[in-house]
LOGUDO-928691 format. One record per atom (N, C-alpha, C, O): residue number from 1; residue in one letter; atom name; z, y, x. Coordinates in steps of 0.05 Angstrom, whole numbers, padded with zeros to 5 digits, always signed. Layout:
! residues N
(NUM "A" "CA" (Z Y X))
...
//
This chain:
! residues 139
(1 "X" "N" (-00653 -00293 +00001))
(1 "X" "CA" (-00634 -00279 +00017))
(1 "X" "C" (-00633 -00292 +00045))
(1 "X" "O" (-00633 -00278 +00065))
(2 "X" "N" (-00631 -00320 +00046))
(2 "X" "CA" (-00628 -00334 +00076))
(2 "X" "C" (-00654 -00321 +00089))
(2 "X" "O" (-00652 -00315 +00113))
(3 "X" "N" (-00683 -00314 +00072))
(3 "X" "CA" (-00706 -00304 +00093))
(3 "X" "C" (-00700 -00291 +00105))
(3 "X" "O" (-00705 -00289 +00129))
(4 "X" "N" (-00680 -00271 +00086))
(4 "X" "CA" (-00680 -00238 +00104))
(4 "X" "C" (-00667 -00239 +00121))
(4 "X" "O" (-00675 -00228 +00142))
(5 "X" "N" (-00639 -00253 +00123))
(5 "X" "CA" (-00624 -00256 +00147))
(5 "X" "C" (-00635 -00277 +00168))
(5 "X" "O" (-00620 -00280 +00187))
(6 "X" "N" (-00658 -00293 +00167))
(6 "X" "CA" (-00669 -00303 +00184))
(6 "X" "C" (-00693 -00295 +00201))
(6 "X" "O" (-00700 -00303 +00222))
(7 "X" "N" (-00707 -00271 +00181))
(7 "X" "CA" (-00715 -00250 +00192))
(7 "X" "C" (-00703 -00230 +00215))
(7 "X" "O" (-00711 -00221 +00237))
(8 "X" "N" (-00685 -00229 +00202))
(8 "X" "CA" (-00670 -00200 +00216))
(8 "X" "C" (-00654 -00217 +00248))
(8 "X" "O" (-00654 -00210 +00271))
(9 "X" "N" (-00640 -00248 +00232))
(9 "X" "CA" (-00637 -00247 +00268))
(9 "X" "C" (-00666 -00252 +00281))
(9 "X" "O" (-00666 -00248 +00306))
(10 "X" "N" (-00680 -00257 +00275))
(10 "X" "CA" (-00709 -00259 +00295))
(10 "X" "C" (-00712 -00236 +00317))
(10 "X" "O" (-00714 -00233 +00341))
(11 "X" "N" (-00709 -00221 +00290))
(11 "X" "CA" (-00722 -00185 +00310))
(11 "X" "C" (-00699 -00176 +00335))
(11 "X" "O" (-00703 -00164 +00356))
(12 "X" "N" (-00669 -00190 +00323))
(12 "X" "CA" (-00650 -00174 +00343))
(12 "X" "C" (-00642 -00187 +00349))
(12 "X" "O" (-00624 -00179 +00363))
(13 "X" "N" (-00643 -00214 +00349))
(13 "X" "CA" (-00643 -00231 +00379))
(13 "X" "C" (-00610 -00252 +00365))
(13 "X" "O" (-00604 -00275 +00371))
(14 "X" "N" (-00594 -00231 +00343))
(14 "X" "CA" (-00572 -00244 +00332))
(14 "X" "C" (-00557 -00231 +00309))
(14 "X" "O" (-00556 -00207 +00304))
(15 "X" "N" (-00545 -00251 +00296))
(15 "X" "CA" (-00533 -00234 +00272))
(15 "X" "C" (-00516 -00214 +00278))
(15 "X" "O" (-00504 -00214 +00300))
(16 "X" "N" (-00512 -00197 +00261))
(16 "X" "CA" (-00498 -00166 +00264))
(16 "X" "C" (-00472 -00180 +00252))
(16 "X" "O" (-00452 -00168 +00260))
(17 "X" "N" (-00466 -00201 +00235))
(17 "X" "CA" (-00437 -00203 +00227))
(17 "X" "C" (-00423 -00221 +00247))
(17 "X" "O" (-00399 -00227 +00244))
(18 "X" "N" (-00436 -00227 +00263))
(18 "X" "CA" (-00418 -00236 +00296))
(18 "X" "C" (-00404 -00209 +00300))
(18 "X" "O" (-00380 -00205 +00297))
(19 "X" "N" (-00414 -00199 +00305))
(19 "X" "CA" (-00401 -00162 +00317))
(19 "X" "C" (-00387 -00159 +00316))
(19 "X" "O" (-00370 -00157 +00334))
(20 "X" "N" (-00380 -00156 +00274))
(20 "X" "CA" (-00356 -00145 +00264))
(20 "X" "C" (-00325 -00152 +00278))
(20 "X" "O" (-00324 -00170 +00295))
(21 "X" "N" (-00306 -00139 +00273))
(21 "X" "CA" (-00283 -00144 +00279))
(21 "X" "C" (-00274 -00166 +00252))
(21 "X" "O" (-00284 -00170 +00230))
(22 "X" "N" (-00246 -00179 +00270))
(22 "X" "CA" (-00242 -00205 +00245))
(22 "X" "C" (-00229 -00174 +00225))
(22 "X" "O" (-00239 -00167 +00203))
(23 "X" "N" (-00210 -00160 +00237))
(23 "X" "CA" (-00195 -00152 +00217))
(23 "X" "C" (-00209 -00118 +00206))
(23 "X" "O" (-00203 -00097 +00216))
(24 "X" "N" (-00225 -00122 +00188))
(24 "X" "CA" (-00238 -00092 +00186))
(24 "X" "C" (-00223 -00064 +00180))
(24 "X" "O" (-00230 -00042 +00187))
(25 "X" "N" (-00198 -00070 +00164))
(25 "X" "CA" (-00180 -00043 +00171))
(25 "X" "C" (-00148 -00052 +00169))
(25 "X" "O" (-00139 -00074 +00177))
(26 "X" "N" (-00132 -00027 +00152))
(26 "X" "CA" (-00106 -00031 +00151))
(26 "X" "C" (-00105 -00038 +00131))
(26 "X" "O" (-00090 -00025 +00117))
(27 "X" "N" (-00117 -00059 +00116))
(27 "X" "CA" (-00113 -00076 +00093))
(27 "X" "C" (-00088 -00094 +00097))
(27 "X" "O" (-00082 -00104 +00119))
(28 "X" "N" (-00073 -00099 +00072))
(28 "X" "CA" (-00053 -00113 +00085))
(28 "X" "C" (-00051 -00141 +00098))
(28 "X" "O" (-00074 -00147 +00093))
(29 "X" "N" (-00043 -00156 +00106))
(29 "X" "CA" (-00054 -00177 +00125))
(29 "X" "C" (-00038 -00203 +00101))
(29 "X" "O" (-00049 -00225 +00103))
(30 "X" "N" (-00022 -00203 +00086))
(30 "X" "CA" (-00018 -00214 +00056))
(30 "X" "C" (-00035 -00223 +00042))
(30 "X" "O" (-00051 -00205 +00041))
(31 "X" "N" (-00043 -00243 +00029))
(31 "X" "CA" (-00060 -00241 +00005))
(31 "X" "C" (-00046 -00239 -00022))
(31 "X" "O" (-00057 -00242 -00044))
(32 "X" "N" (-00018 -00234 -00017))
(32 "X" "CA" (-00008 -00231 -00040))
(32 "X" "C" (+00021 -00200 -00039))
(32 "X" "O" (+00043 -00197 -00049))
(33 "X" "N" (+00004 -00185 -00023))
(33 "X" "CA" (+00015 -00159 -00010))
(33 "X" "C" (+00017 -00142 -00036))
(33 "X" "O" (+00003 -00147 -00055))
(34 "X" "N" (+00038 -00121 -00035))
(34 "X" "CA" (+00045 -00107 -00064))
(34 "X" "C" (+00036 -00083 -00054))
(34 "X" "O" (+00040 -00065 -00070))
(35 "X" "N" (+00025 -00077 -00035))
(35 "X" "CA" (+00001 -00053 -00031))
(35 "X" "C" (-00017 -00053 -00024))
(35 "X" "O" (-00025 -00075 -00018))
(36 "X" "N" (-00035 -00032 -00021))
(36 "X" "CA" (-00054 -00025 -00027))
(36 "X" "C" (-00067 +00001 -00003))
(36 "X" "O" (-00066 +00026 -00004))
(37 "X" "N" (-00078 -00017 +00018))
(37 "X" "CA" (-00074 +00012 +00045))
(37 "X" "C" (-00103 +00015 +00049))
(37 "X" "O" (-00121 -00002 +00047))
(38 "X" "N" (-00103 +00046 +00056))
(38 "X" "CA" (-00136 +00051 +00059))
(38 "X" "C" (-00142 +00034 +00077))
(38 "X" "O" (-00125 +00017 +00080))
(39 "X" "N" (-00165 +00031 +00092))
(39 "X" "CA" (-00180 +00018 +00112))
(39 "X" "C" (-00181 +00044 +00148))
(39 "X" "O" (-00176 +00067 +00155))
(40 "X" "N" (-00187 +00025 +00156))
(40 "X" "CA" (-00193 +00040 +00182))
(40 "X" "C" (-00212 +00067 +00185))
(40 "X" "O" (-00232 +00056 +00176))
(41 "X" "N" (-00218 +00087 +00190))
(41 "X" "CA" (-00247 +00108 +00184))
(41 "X" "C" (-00241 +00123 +00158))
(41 "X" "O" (-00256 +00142 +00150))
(42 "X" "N" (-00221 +00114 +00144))
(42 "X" "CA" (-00224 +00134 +00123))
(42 "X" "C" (-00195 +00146 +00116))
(42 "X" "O" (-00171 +00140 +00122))
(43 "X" "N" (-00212 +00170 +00097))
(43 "X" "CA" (-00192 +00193 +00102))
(43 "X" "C" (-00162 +00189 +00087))
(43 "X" "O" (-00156 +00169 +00075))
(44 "X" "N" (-00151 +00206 +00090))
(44 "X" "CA" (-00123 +00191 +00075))
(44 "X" "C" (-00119 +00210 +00047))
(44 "X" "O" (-00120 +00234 +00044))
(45 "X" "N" (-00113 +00183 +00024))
(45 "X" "CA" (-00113 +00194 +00006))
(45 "X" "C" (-00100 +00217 -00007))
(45 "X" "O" (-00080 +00223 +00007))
(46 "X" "N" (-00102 +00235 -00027))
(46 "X" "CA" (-00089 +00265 -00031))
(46 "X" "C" (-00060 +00251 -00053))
(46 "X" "O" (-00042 +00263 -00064))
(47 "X" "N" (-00067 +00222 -00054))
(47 "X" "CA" (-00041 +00217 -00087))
(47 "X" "C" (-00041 +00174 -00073))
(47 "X" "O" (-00058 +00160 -00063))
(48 "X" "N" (-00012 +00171 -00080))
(48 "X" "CA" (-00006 +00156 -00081))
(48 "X" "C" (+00005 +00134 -00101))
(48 "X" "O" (+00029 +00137 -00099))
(49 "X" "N" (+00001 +00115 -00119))
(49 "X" "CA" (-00005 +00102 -00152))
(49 "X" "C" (+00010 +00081 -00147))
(49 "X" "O" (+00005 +00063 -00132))
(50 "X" "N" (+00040 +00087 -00167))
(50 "X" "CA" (+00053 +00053 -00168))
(50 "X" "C" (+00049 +00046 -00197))
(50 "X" "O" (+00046 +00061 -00216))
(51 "X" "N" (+00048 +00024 -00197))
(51 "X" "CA" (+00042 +00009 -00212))
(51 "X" "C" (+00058 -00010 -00214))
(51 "X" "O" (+00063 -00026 -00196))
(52 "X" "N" (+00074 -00007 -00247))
(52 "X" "CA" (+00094 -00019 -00267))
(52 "X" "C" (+00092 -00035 -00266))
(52 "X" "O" (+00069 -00039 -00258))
(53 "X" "N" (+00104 -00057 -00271))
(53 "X" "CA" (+00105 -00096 -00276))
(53 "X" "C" (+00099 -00083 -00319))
(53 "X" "O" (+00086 -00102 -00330))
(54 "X" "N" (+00103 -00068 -00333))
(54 "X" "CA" (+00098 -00070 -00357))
(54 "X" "C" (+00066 -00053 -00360))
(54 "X" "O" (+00055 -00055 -00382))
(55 "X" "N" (+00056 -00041 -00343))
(55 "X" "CA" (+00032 -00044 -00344))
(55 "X" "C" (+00017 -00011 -00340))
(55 "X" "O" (-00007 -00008 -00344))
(56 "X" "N" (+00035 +00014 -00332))
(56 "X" "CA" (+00045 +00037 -00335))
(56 "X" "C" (+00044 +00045 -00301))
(56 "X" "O" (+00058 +00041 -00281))
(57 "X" "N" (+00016 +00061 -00310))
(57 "X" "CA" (+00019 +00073 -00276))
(57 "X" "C" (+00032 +00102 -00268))
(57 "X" "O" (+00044 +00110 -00288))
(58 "X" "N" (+00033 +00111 -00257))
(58 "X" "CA" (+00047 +00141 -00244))
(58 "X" "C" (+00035 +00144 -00224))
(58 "X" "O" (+00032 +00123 -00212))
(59 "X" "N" (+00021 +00168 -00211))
(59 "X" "CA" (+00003 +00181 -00183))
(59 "X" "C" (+00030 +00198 -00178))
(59 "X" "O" (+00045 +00207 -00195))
(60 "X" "N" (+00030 +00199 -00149))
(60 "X" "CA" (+00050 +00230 -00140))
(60 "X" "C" (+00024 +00236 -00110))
(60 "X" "O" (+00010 +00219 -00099))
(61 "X" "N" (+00028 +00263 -00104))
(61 "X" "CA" (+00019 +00281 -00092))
(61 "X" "C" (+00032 +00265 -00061))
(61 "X" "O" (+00056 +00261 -00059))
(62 "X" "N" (+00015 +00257 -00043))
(62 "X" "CA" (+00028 +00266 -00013))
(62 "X" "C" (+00046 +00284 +00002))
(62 "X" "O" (+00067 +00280 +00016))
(63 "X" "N" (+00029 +00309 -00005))
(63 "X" "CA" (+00036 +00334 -00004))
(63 "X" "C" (+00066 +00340 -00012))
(63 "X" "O" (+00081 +00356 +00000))
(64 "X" "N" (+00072 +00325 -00034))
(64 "X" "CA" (+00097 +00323 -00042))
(64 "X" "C" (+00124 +00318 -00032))
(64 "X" "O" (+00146 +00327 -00040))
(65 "X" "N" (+00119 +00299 -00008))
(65 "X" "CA" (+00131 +00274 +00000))
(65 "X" "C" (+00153 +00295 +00024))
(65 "X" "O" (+00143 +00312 +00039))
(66 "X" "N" (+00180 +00289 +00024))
(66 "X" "CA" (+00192 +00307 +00047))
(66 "X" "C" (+00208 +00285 +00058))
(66 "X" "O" (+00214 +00290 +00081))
(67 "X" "N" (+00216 +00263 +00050))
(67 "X" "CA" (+00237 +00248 +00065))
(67 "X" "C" (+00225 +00216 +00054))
(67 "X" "O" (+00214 +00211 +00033))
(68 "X" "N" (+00231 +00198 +00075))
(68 "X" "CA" (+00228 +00167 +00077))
(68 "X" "C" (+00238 +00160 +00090))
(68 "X" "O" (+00235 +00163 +00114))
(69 "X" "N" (+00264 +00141 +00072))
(69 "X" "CA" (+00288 +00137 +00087))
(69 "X" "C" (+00284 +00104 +00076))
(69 "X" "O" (+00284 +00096 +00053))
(70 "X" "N" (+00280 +00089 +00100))
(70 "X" "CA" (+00290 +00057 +00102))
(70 "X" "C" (+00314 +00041 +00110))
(70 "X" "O" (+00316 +00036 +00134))
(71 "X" "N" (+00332 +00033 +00094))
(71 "X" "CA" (+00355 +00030 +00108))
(71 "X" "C" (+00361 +00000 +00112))
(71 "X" "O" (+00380 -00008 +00126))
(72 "X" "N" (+00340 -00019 +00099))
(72 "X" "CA" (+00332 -00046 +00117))
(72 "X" "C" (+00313 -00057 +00112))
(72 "X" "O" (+00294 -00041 +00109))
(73 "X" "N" (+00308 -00077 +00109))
(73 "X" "CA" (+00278 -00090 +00097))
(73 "X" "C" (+00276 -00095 +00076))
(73 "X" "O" (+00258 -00111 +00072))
(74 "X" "N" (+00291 -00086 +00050))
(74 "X" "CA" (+00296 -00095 +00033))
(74 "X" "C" (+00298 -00069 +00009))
(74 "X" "O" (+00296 -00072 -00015))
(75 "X" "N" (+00305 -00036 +00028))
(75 "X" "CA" (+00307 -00018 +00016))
(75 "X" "C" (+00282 +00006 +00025))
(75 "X" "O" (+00275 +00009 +00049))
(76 "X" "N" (+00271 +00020 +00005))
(76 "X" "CA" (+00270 +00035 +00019))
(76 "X" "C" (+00254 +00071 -00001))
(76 "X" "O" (+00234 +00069 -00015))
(77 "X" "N" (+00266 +00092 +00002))
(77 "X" "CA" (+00275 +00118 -00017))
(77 "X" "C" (+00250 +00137 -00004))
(77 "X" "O" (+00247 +00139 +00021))
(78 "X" "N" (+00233 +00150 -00025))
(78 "X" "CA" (+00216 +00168 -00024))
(78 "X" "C" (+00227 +00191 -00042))
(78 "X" "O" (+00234 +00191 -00066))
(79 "X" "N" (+00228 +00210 -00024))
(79 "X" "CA" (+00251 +00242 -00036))
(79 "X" "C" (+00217 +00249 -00039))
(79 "X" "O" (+00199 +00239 -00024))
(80 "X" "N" (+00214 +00268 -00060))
(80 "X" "CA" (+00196 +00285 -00066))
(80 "X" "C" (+00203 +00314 -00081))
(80 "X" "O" (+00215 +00316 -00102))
(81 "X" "N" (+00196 +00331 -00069))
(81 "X" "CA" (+00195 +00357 -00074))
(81 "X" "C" (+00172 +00375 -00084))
(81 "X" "O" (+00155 +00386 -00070))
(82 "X" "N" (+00176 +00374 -00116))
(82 "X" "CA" (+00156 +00390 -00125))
(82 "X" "C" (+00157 +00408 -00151))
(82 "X" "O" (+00171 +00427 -00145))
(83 "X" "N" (+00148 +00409 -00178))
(83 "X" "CA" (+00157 +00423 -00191))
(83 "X" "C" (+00196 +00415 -00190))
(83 "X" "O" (+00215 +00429 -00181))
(84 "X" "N" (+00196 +00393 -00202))
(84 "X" "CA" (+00225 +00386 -00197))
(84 "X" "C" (+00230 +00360 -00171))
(84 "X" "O" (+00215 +00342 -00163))
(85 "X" "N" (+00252 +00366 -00166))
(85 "X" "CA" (+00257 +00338 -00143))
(85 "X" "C" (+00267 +00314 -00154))
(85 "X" "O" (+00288 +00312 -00166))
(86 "X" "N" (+00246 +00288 -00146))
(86 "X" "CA" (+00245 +00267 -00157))
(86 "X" "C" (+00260 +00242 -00130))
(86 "X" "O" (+00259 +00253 -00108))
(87 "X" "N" (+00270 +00220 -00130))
(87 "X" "CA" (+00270 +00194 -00113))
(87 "X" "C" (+00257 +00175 -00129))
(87 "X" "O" (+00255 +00170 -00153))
(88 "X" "N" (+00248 +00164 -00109))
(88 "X" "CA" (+00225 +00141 -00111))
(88 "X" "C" (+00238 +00115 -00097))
(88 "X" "O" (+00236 +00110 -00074))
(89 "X" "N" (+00252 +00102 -00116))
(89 "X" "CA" (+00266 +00068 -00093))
(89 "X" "C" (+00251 +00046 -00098))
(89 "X" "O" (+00242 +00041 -00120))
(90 "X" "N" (+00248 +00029 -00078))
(90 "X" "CA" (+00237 +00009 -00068))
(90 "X" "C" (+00253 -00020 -00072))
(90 "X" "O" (+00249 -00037 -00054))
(91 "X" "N" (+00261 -00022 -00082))
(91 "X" "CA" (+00279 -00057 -00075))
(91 "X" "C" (+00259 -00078 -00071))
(91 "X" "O" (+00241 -00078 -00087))
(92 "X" "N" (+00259 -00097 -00052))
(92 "X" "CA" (+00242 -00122 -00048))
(92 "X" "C" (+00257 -00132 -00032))
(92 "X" "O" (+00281 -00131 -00029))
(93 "X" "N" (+00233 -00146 -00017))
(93 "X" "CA" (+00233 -00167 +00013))
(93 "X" "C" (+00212 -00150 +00027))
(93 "X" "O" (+00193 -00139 +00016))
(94 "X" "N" (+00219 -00151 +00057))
(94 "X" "CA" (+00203 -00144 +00082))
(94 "X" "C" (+00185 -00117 +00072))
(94 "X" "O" (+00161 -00120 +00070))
(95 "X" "N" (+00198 -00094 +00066))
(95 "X" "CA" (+00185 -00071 +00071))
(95 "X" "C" (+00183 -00049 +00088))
(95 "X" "O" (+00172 -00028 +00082))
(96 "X" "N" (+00193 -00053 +00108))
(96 "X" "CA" (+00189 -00034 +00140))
(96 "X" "C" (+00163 -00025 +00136))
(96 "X" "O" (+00159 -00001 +00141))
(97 "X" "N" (+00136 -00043 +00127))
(97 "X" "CA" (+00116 -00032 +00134))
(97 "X" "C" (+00104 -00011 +00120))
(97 "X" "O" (+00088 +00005 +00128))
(98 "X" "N" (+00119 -00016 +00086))
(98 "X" "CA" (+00112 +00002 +00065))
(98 "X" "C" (+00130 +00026 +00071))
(98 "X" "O" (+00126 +00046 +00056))
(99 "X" "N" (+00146 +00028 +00087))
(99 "X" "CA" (+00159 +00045 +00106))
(99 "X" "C" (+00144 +00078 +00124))
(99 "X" "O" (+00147 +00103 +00125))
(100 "X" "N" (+00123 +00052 +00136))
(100 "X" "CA" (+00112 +00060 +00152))
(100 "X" "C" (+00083 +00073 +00146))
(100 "X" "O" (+00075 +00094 +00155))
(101 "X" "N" (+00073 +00060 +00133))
(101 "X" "CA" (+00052 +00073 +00108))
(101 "X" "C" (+00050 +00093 +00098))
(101 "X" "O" (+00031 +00109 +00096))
(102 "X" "N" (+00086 +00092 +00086))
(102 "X" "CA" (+00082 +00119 +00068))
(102 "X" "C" (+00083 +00147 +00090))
(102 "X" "O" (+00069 +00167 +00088))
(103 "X" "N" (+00101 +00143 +00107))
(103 "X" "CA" (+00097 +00161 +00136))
(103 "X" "C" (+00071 +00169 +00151))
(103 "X" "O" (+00065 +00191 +00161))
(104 "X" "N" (+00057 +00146 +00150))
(104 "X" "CA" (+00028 +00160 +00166))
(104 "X" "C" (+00005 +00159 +00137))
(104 "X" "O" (-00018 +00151 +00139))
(105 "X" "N" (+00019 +00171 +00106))
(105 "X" "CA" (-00001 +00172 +00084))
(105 "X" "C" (-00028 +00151 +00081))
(105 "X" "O" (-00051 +00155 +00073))
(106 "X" "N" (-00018 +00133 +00089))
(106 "X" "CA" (-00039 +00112 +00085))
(106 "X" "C" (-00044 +00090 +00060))
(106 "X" "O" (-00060 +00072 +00060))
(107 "X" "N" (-00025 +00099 +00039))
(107 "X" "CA" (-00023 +00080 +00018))
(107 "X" "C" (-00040 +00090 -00006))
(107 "X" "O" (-00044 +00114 -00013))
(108 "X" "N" (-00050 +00065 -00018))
(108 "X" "CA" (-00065 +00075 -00047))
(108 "X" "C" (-00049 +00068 -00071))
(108 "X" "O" (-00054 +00078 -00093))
(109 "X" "N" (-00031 +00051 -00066))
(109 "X" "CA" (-00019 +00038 -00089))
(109 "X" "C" (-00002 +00017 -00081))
(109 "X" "O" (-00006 +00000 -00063))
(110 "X" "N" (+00024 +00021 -00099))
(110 "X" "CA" (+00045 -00006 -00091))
(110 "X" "C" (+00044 -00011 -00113))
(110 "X" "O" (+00039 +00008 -00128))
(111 "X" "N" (+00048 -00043 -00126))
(111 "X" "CA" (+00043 -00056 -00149))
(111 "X" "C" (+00082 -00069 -00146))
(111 "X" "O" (+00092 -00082 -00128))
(112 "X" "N" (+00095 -00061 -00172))
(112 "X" "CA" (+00117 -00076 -00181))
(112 "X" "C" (+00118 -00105 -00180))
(112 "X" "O" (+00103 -00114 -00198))
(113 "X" "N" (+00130 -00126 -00166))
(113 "X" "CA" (+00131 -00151 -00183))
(113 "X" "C" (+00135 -00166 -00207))
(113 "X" "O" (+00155 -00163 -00220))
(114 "X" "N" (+00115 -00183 -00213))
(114 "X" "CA" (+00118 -00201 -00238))
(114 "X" "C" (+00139 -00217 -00236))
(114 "X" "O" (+00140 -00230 -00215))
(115 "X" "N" (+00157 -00220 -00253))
(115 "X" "CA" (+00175 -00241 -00250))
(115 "X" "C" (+00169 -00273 -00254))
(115 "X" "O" (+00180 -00294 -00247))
(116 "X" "N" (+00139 -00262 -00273))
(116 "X" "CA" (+00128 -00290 -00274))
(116 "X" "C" (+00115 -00311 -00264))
(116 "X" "O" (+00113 -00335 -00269))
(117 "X" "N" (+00101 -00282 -00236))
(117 "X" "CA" (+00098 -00296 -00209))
(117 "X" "C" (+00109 -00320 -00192))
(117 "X" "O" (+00117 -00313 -00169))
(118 "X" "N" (+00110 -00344 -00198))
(118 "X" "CA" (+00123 -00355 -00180))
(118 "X" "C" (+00111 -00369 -00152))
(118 "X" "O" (+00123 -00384 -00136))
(119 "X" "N" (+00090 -00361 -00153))
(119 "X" "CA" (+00067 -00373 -00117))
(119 "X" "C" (+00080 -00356 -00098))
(119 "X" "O" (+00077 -00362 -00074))
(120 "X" "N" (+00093 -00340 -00103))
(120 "X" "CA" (+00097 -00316 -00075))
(120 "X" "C" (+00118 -00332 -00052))
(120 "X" "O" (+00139 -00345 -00053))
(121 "X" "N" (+00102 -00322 -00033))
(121 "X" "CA" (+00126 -00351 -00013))
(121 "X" "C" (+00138 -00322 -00006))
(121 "X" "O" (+00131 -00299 -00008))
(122 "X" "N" (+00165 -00339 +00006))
(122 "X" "CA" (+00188 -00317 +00015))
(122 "X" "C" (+00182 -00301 +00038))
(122 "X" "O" (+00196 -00281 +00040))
(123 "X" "N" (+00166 -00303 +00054))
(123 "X" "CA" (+00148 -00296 +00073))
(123 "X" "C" (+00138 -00267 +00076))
(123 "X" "O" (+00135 -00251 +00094))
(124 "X" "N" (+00133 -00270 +00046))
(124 "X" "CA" (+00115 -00243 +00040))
(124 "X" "C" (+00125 -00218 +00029))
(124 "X" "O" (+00141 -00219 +00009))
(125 "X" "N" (+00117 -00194 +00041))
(125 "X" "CA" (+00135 -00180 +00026))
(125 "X" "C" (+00128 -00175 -00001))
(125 "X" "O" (+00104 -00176 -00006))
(126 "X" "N" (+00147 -00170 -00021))
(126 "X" "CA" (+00158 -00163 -00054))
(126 "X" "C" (+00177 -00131 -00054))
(126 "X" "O" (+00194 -00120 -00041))
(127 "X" "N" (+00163 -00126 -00075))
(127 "X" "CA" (+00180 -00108 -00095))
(127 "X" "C" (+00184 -00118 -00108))
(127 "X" "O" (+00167 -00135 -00114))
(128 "X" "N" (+00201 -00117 -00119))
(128 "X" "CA" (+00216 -00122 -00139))
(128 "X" "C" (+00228 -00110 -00165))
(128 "X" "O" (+00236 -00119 -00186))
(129 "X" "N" (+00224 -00078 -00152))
(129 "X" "CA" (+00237 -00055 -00171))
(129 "X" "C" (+00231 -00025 -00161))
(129 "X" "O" (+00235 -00014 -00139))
(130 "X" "N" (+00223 -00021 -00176))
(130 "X" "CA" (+00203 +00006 -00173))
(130 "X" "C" (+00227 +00032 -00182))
(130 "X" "O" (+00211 +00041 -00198))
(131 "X" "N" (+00244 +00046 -00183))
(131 "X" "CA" (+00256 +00068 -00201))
(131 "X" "C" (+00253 +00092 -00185))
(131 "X" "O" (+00261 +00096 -00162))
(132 "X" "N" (+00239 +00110 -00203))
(132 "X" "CA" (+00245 +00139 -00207))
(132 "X" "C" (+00260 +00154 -00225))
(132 "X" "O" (+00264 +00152 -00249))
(133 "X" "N" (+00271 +00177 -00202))
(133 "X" "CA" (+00292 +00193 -00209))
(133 "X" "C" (+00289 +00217 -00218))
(133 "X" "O" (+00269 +00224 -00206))
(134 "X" "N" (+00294 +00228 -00225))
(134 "X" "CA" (+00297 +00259 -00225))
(134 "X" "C" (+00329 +00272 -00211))
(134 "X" "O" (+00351 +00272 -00222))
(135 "X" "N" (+00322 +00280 -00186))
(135 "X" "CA" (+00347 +00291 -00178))
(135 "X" "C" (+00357 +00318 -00189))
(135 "X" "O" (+00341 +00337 -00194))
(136 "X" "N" (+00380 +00320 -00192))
(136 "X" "CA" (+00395 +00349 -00207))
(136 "X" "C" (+00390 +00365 -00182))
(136 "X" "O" (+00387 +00354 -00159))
(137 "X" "N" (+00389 +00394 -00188))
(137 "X" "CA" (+00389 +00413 -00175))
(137 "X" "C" (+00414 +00424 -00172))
(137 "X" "O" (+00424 +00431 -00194))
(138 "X" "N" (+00429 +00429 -00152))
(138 "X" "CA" (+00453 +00438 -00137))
(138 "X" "C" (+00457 +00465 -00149))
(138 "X" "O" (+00433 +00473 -00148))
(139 "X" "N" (+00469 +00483 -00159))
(139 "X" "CA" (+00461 +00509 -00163))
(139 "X" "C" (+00481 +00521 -00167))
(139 "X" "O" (+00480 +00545 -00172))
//
């Protein structure tokens, strides 16, 4: 393997992974981030996947999505409108950006916290608590 890349810078004068950008997309900048965001260049996903601390995933539609309401860093409510109307709440630390995500459909997956987790510095943002609702219909 070192041939070929000692090859290849020969011919072009320098390596191609100088080039790159440090940060290649909207990955989260966390290494211990509770989402999961497409990258830069690609398209945005049609379903969005949380994922249970007991091990139990759920997809919902984009398409779905009518309201995202953040009411601090700590909260934050996905209204969905579809066969029936559901809320989607958020409890953690520092989520403005999972905020912001779900607004410009850029998420693949938010993962629940382990309680058993204990490396996570306070720093970073957490979920903490995942609940969906089923809202009653007014009628």
């Amino acid at each position: 393997m070192a041939e070929v890349s000692r090859a290849f810078d020969e011919n072009t004068g320098r390596n191609i992974l100088h080039r790159l950008p440090q940060s290649v997309g909207r990955v989260a900048k966390e290494p211990h981030c509770p989402w999961q965001a497409i990258r830069d260049g690609e398209l945005p996903p049609m379903m969005f996947q949380l994922r249970f601390r007991d091990g139990h995933m759920e997809s919902y539609s984009y398409s779905d999505i009518r309201e995202v309401h953040c009411r601090d860093a700590g909260f934050v409510q996905v209204l969905l409108h579809s066969m029936c109307k559901k809320s989607i709440t958020f409890e953690g630390r520092h989520l403005k950006e999972l905020a912001n995500l779900f607004c410009i459909a850029s998420l693949r997956s938010i993962h629940e916290a382990d309680d058993r987790d204990l490396n996570r510095p306070e720093s970073s943002p957490e979920v903490t608590q995942i609940l969906v609702e089923e809202i009653e219909s007014a009628s």
